[in-house]
Every structure is written in structure tokens, then in C-alpha cells.
C-alpha positions as CSV (number, residue, x, y, z in Angstrom):
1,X,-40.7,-43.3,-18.4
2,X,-43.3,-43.0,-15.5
3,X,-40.5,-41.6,-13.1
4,X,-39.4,-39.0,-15.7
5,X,-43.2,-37.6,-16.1
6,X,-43.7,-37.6,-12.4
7,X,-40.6,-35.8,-11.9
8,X,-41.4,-33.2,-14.3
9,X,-44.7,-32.9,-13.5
10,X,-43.7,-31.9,-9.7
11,X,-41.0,-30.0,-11.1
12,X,-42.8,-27.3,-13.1
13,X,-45.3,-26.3,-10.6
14,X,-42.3,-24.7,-8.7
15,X,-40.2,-23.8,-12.0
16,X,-43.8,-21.9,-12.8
17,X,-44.5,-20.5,-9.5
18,X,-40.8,-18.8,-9.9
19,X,-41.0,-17.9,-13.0
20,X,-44.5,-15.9,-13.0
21,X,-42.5,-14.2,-10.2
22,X,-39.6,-13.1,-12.8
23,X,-42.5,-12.0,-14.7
24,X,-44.3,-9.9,-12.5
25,X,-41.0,-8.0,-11.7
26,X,-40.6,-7.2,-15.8
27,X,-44.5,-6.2,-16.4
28,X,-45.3,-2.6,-17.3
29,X,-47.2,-1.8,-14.2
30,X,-44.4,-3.0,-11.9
31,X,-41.5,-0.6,-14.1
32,X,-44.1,2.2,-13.9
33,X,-43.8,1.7,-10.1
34,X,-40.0,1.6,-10.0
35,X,-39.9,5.2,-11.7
36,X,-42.1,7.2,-8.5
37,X,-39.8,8.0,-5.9
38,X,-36.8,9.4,-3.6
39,X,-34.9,12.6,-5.2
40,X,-33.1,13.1,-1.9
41,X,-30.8,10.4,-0.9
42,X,-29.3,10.1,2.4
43,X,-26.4,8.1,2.4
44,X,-27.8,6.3,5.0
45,X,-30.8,6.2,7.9
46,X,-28.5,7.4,10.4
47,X,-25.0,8.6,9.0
48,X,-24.4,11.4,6.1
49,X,-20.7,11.4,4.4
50,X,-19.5,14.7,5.0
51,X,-16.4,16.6,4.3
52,X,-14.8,19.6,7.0
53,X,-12.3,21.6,6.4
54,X,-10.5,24.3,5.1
55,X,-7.8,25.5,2.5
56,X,-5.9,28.7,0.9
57,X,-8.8,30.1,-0.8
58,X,-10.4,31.8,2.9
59,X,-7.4,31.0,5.2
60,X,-4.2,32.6,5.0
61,X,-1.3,30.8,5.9
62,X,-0.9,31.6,9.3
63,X,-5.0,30.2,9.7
64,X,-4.0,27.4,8.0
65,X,-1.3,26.2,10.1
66,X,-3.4,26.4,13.1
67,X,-4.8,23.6,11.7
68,X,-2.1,21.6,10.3
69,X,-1.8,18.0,10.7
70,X,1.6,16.2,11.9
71,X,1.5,12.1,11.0
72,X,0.9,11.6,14.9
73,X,-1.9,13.7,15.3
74,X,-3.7,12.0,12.2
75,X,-3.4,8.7,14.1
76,X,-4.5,10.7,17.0
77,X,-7.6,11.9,15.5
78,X,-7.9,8.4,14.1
79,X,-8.1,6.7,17.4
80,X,-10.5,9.0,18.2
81,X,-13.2,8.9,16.2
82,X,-13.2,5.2,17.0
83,X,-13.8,5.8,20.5
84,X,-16.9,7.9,19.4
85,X,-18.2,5.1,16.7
86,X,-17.2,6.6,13.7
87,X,-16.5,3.3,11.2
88,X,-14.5,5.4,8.4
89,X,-13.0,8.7,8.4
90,X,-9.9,10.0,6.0
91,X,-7.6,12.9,6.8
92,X,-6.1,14.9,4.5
93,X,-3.7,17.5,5.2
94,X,-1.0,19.6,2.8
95,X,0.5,23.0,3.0
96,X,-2.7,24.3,1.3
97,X,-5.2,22.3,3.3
98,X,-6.6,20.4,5.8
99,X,-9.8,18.2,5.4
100,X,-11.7,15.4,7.0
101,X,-14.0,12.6,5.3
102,X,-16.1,10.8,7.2
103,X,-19.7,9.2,8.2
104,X,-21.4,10.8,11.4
105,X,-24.6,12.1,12.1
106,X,-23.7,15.9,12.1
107,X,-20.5,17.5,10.9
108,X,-19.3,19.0,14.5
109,X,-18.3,15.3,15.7
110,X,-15.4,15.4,12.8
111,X,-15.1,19.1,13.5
112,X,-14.9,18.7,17.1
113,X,-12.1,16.1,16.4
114,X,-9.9,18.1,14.5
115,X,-10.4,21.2,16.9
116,X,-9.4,19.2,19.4
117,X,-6.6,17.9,18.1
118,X,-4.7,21.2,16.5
119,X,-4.1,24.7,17.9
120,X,-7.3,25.8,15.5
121,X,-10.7,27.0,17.6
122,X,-13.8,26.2,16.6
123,X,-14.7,29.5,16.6
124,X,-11.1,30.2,13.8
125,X,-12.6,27.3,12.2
126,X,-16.0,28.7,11.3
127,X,-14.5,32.0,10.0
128,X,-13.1,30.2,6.9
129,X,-14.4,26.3,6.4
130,X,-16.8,24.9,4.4
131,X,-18.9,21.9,5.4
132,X,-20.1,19.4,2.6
133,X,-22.5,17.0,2.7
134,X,-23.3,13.4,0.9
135,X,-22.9,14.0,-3.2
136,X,-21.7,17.5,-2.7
137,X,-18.8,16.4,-0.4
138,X,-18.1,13.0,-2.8
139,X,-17.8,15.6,-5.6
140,X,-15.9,17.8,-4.1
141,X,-12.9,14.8,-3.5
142,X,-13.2,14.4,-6.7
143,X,-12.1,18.0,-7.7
144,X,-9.7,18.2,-5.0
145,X,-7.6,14.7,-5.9
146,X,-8.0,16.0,-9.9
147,X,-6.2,19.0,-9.4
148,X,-9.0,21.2,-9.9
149,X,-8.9,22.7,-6.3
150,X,-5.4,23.1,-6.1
151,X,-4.0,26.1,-5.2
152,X,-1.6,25.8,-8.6
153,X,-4.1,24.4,-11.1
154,X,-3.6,20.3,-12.2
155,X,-0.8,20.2,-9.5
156,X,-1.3,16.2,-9.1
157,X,0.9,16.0,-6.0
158,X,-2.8,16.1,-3.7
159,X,-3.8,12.6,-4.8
160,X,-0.7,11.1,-3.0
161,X,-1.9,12.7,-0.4
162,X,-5.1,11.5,-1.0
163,X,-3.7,7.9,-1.3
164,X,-1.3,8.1,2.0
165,X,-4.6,9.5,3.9
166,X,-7.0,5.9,2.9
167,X,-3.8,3.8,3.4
168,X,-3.5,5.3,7.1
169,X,-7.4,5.6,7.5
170,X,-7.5,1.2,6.4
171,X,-4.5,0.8,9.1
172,X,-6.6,2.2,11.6
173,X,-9.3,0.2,11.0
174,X,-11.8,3.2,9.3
175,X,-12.1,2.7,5.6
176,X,-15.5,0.7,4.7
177,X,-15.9,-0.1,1.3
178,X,-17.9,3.4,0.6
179,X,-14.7,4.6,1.5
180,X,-12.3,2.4,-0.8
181,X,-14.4,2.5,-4.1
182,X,-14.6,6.2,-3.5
183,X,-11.0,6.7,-3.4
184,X,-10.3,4.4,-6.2
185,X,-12.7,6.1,-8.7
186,X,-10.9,9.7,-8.0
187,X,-7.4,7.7,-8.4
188,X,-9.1,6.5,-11.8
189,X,-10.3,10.0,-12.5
190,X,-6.6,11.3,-11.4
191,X,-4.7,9.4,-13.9
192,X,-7.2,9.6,-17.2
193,X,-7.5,13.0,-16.7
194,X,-3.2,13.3,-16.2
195,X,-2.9,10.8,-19.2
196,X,-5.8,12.6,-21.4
197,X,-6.0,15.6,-21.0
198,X,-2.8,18.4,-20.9
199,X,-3.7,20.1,-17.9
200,X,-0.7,19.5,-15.7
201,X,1.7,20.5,-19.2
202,X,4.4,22.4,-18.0
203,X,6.2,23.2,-14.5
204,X,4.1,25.0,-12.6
205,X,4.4,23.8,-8.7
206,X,5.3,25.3,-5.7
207,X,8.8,24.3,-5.8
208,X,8.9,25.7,-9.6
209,X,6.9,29.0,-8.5
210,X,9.6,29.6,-5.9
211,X,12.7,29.1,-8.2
212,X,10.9,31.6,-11.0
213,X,10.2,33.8,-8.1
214,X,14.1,33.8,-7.4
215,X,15.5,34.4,-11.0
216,X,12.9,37.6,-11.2
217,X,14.0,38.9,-8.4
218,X,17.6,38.7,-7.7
219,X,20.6,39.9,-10.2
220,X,23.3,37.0,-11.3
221,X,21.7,34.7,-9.4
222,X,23.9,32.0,-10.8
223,X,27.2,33.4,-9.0
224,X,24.9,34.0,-5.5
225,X,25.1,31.6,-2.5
226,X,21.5,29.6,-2.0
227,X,20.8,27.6,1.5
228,X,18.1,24.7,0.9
229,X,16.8,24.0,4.8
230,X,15.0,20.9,4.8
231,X,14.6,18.5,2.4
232,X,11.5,16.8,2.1
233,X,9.3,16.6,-0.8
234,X,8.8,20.4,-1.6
235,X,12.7,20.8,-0.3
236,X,13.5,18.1,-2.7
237,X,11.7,19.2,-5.8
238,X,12.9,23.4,-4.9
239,X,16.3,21.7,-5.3
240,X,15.7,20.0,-8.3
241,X,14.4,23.4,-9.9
242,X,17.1,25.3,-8.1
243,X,19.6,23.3,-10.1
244,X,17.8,23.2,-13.4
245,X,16.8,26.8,-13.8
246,X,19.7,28.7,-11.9
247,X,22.6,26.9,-13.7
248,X,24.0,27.8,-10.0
249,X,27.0,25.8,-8.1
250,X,26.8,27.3,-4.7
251,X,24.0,25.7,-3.2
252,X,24.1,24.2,0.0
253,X,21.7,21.9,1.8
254,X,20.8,21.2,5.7
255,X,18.6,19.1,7.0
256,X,17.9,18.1,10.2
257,X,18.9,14.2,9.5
258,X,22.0,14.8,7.4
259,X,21.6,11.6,5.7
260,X,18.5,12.2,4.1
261,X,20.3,15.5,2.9
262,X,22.9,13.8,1.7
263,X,20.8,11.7,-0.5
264,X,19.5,14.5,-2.5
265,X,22.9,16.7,-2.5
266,X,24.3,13.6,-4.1
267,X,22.1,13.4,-7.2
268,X,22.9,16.9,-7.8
269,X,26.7,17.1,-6.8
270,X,25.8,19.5,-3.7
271,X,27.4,20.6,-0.5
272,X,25.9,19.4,2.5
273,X,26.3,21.1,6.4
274,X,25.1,20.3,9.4
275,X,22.3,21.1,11.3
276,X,24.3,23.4,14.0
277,X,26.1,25.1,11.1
278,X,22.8,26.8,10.0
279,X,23.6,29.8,12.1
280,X,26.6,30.2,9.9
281,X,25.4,29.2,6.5
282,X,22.5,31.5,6.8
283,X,25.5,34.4,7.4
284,X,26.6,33.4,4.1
285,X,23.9,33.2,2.4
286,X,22.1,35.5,-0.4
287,X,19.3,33.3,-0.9
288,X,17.5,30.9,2.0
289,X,14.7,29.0,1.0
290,X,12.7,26.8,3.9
291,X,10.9,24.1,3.5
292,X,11.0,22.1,7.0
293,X,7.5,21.0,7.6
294,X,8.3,21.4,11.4
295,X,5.0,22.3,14.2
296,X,7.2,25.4,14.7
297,X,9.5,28.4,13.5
298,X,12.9,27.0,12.7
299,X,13.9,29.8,11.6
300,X,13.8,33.7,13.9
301,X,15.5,36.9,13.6
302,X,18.3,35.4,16.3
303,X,19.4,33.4,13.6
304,X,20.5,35.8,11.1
305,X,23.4,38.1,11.3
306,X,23.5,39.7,7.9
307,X,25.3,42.9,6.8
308,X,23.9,42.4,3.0
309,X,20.8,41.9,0.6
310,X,18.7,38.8,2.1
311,X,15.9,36.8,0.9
312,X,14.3,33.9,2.1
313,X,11.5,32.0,0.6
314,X,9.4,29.9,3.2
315,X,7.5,27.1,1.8
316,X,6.3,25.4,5.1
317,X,2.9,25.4,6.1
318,X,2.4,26.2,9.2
319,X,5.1,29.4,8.8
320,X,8.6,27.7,9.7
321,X,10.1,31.4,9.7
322,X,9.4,33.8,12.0
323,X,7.6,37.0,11.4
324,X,10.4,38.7,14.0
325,X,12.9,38.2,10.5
326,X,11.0,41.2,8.5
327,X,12.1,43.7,11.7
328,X,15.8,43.3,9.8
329,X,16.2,45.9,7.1
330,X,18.4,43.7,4.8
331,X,16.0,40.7,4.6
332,X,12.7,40.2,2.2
333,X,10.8,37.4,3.8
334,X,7.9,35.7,0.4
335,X,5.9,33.3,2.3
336,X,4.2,30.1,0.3
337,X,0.6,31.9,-1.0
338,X,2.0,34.8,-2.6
339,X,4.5,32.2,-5.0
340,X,1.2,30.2,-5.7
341,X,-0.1,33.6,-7.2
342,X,2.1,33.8,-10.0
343,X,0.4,33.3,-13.2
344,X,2.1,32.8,-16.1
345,X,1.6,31.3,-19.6
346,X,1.3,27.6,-18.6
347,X,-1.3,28.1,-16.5
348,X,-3.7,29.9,-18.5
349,X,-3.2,26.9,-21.3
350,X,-4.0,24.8,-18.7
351,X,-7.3,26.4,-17.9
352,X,-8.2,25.3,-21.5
353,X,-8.5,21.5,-20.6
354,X,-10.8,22.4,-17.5
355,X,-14.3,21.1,-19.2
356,X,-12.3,18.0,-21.0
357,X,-11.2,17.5,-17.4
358,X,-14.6,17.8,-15.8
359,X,-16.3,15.8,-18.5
360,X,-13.9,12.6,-17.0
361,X,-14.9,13.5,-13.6
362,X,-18.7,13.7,-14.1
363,X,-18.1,10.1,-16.0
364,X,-16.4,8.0,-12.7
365,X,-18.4,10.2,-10.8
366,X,-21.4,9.2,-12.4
367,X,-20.7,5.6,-12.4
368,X,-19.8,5.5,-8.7
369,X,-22.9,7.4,-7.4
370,X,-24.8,4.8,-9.6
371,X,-23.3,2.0,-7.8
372,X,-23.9,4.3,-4.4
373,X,-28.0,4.1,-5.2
374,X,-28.3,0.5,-5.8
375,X,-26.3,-0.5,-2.5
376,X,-29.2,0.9,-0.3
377,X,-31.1,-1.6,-2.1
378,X,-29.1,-4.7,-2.0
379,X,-30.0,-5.3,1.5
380,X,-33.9,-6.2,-0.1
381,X,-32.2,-7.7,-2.8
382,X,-30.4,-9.9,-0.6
383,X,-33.8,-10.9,2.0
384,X,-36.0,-11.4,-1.7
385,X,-33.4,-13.8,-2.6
386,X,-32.9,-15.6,1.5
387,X,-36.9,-15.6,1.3
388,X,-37.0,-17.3,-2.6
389,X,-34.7,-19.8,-1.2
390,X,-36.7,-20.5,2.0
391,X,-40.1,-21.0,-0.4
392,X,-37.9,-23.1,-2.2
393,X,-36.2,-25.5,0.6
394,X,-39.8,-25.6,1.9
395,X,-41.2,-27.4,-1.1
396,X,-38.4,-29.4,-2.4
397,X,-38.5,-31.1,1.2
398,X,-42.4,-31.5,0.4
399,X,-41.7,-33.2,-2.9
400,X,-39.1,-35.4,-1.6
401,X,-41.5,-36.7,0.9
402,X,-44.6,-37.0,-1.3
403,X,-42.7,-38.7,-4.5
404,X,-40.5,-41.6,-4.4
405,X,-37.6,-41.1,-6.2
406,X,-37.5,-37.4,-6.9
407,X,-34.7,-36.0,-8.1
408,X,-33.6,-33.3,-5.8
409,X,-30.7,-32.3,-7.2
410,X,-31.7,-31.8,-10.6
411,X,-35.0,-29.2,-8.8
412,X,-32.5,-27.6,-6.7
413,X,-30.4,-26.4,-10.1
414,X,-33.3,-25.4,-12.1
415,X,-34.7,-23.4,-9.1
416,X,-31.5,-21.8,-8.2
417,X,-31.2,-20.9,-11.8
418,X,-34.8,-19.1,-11.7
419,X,-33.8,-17.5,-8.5
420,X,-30.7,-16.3,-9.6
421,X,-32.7,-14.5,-12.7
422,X,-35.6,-12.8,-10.7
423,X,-32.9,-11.1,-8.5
424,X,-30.7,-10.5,-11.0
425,X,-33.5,-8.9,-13.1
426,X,-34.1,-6.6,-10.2
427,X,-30.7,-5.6,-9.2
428,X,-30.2,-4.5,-13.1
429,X,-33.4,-2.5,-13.5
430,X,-32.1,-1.0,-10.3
431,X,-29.2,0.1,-12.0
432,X,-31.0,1.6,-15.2
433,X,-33.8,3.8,-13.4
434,X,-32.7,7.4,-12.1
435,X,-35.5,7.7,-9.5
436,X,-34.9,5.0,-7.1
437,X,-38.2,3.1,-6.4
438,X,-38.9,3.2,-2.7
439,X,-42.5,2.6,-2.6
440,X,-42.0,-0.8,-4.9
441,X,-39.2,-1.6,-2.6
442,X,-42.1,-1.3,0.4
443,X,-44.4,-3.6,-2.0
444,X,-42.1,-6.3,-2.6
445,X,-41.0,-6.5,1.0
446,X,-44.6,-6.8,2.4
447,X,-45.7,-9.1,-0.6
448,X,-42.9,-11.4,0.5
449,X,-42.9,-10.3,4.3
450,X,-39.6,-9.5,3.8
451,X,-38.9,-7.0,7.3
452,X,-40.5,-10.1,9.4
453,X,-38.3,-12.4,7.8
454,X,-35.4,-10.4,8.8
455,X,-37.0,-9.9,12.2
456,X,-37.3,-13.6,13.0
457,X,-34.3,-15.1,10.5
């Protein structure tokens, strides 16, 4: 009975001690403090998120393709900016833009890298981009993976885009955590809005624009000959719409790699030539639609030997047909922005779930620049609780030398238990507040001398 009064007599001074701490941290003078500070949060001390680039609303196609990104030069860029001490950057690049994310201390480093890595200028590049910085640039990858920035409204094809440019930036060693919760909230805020809203109801793509663009303009179109060149994604989806809305038989495919071409022709019950036939296919052809994706032209006037009504459709960005093809009276050349300007019925109804839409982005984006303010403050969290623990260690080794028999084990749970509340009652009220509190932040680590701690620990 003596032993259990002398242990909880040396007990409670310490349980006490920690728990008029816990108390301090809830009293009305210390929330009062918590509510005075910091409107204008940099990201960090040294490093602002920012977002470069550029896309079809300033830069024409041509501009555009200056500034395209092959897979190579991504890793290129990637490689880069690790030799400069960037620690996360994310490219993003599609026919309708090209954009970097990443932490620096100005924008011109992740400028400079994609400058140097395309046929673009620095000097082309500040005629049409737009820099963002911290929240503004975190909200804009929302809008952009959301389809709300796409050239065709709610066209959700960006956000595997978006995906394909994290899973190359974690390869390469650049996507910190900011990084991965950012792109997992705009995946999150990708699919509610697809599954919950109807703004991507209806065909209203690229590939779709192009096929409604053919059965406008040309007569019987189901008895003429069509040529598909290249068939990657856009090529693939063209021929999907080619076959659905054109009830047409005659439509022939090339591709560089014949087997991929064969893949698709053999969903579809297609004809499939060679790449050296294209000279000859193209002779035959009413209709040519390109969508090769390649660095360069594929396609020039040398090609073309035509004695009748021609049109192509080039969906490539940069321009994979030649400008040379318009000198050719027979042949109408419809490049990729002036298909994404048709408007139709679909898309105005799809302007209707715009503020449903935003209200599901201002909801994960709201809950992920929440957990953005209280990271800057777990590192005090984290040297409040190393210092608790050090006060503690301290005087449980004191006890065990002035009492015989004390139980150490059963002082070490209660404590950690107290400790576990005091920091945990911080790191919540962190959470609730919308002014973060720097100056009790400054309080709490001078109380505890938290920054020599940290100095000599």
C-alpha cells in the first residue's frame, strides 16, 4: 500500500506538469493568439510552386508546337532540373498545351528548362505564357485536369495526361509528397465531377469535332475514300468516329508500325497499307486525316498528286502537314484549332454544370490547401513533442533514481498519453483556424526553446 502512494505521489507531479501544459494551449488567451497572423503564405522560405506554360487560348498551333514535348525530351528536362536542385517538377504536354509544375525560387529556372529543351525562344515564350504562382498555380491544375481549361469543354482525356506526367516525374526521382497529394485530389476532383455532374454528356472531342467537320463538308461521304495516317490515341478515337458516324467502308489506315495499325483496323474490319504506299493511298484518297504526333511534317505538297477535290484534316500538334499543301488548288487543308471551334448543342448544355463543377473543385481544393497550412507547422509540432519527450526522459530517470521501486513503465504510458494529447490538441486547432498563428508559433518555440533544441539535437 505504501509503494502504491509513493508511486502515485511521484507520478502526478509530472502527469500535472503536462497536463497544465494541455491547458494552457486550450485557454482563451492562447486561441485569441492563434487567430493574429500570416494572410500571405509562401509555400515555403525558399521555394514557391509555380506553374509555366502555355496553351490554345494565346498560341496558335504553329506557337504551340515550338514548344511541344516528345517522351525523351520530358526525361530530358527531367534530368535537368535535377542537376540544378529542383526536388519535384511535372510536365505536361498535349496537342493544346505545354506546362510545367514545379518548386524553384523564380519561374525562369523551369522556363529556362523548357526553352532549352524545345525549338520555342524565350522571347516566343513570353508573347503568349502565363506564369502562376503558389495557390493560383495549384488552382489552376485543378481546372486544367477537370476539364475546365480544355480547349473542348469537360474533354477528360487531360487528366491521363496529367497522371502519365506524376508517374514519369516519381520515375525520375521529382514528385515530393506536395506533389502526390496534389495530384491525387485533382484525380479525386476529376472523377466526382465525371461521375456527378453531366458535363462531359455527349461526344464532343477532337476526334468527334473532326468527323462532324467531314459530314458537313463533303457530299456522300459514305461512298468516298478516307486515309487514317497514324494511329495513336486521337488517330484511334478519329477512327472510331469515322466508322460510327460515316457508315463508310472505304477507309484505310497507315501507320508507321503496321502492327499497331493493324490492331485498330481489326476492331473495325479495315484495310491496312504500308507506310511506303502512302504516296499512293493519298492519290486515292478524297478524304486524309493526320494524326501522327511526329517532331515534323509527314506530310508536304511532294506527296500529293491529285487531279480531284482533296481534304485533309491534321490533328497533330506540332503541324504534321505542311503549309506547302494549300499552294495545290484541289486540296482544303483544316488544321486542329479551327475543329475545336465548333460549337454545337452539347456543348452549350455542358456549360450548364460549370458552377456544380466548380463547387467540387473549391471542395478538394479546399481540403488540400488546408492540409497545405498546417504542414508548415508540423515541423514545431514535431520539436514541441521531441522537447515534451526530452522533459519527460529527464525526470522519469530522476524518479527512478530517487524511489525504490518505481514503476517506470506504467509513468512512461500515462506520460506518453498526455503528450500525445497536447500535440494532438494543437495540430487540430491548427486545422480549424483560417489565419495561421505565426506569432504563437514564435511563443511556443521560445517558451520551450524549441529552435535551440533543433540547433543542438
Amino acid at each position: 500500500m505504501a509503494r502504491k502512494n509513493s508511486e502515485a505521489t511521484l507520478i502526478v507531479p509530472l502527469a500535472l506538469f503536462l497536463s497544465l501544459l494541455w491547458t494552457y494551449f486550450c485557454t482563451p488567451v492562447y486561441m485569441e493568439k492563434l487567430t493574429v497572423f500570416m494572410k500571405d503564405y509562401h509555400i515555403s522560405k525558399h521555394q514557391s510552386f509555380f506553374c509555366v506554360g502555355l496553351n490554345y487560348q494565346k498560341a496558335d498551333a504553329a506557337t504551340r508546337g515550338l514548344f511541344s514535348l516528345q517522351e525523351h525530351q520530358v526525361v530530358e528536362i527531367l534530368a535537368t532540373a535535377k542537376t540544378v536542385g529542383l526536388d519535384a517538377l511535372m510536365v505536361v504536354s498535349t496537342c493544346n498545351r505545354t506546362e510545367l509544375y514545379g518548386f524553384a525560387q523564380d519561374p525562369f529556372t523551369l522556363i529556362s528548362l523548357l526553352c532549352d529543351t524545345t525549338h520555342g525562344s524565350i522571347e516566343a515564350f513570353q508573347e503568349v505564357a502565363y506564369i502562376h504562382k503558389n495557390k493560383e498555380a495549384i488552382h489552376h491544375l485543378f481546372c486544367v485536369g477537370t476539364g475546365l481549361d480544355s480547349q473542348i469543354l469537360g474533354d477528360f482525356e487531360i487528366i491521363a495526361q496529367i497522371k502519365k506526367g506524376f508517374t514519369t516525374a516519381k520515375k525520375a526521382g521529382l514528385a515530393n509528397p506536395f506533389m502526390e497529394r496534389l495530384t491525387n485530389a485533382v484525380i479525386q476532383a476529376s472523377k466526382r465531377i465525371k461521375n456527378e455532374t453531366d458535363i462531359s454528356t455527349g461526344a464532343t472531342s477532337v476526334a468527334f469535332a473532326s468527323v462532324q467537320y467531314i459530314l458537313k463538308q463533303v457530299a456522300d461521304v459514305s461512298d468516298k475514300n478516307i486515309l487514317l495516317f497514324g494511329t495513336g490515341k486521337i488517330g484511334r478515337n478519329t477512327c472510331e468516329n469515322l466508322v460510327k458516324h460515316t457508315k463508310n467502308s472505304h477507309i484505310t489506315l497507315i501507320n508507321r508500325t503496321k502492327d499497331t495499325a493493324e490492331k485498330v483496323a481489326g476492331k473495325f474490319n479495315l484495310l491496312v497499307k504500308d507506310y511506303g504506299d502512302l504516296p499512293a493511298e493519298i492519290r486515292k484518297s478524297d478524304v486524309l486525316v493526320v494524326a501522327t504526333g511526329a517532331s515534323k511534317p509527314t506530310v508536304s505538297k511532294a506527296l500529293i498528286h491529285h487531279n480531284r477535290p482533296l481534304l485533309i484534316l491534321d490533328l497533330s500538334i506540332p503541324q504534321n502537314v505542311d503549309s506547302d499543301v494549300q499552294e495545290l488548288e484541289n486540296v482544303t487543308l483544316v488544321h486542329l484549332d479551327e475543329l475545336s471551334q465548333i460549337t454545337d448543342y452539347t456543348l452549350e448544355k455542358r456549360r450548364a454544370h460549370i458552377p456544380a463543377a466548380k463547387a467540387i473543385i473549391a471542395h478538394i481544393e479546399g481540403e488540400f490547401n488546408a492540409w497545405l497550412e498546417t504542414r508548415k507547422f508540423s515541423p514545431v509540432i514535431k520539436a514541441l513533442k521531441n522537447k515534451l519527450q526530452l522533459m519527460q526522459a529527464e525526470e522519469l530517470d530522476f524518479m527512478q533514481k530517487k524511489t525504490n521501486g518505481f514503476d517506470t513503465a506504467t509513468a512512461q504510458q500515462l506520460t506518453d498519453r498526455m503528450i500525445q494529447k497536447i500535440t494532438k490538441q494543437f495540430a487540430e486547432h491548427l486545422k480549424e483556424v483560417q489565419d495561421q498563428p505565426e506569432e504563437s508559433v514564435a511563443l511556443i518555440e521560445a517558451v520551450f526553446q524549441l529552435k535551440e533544441t533543433a540547433t543542438h539535437g
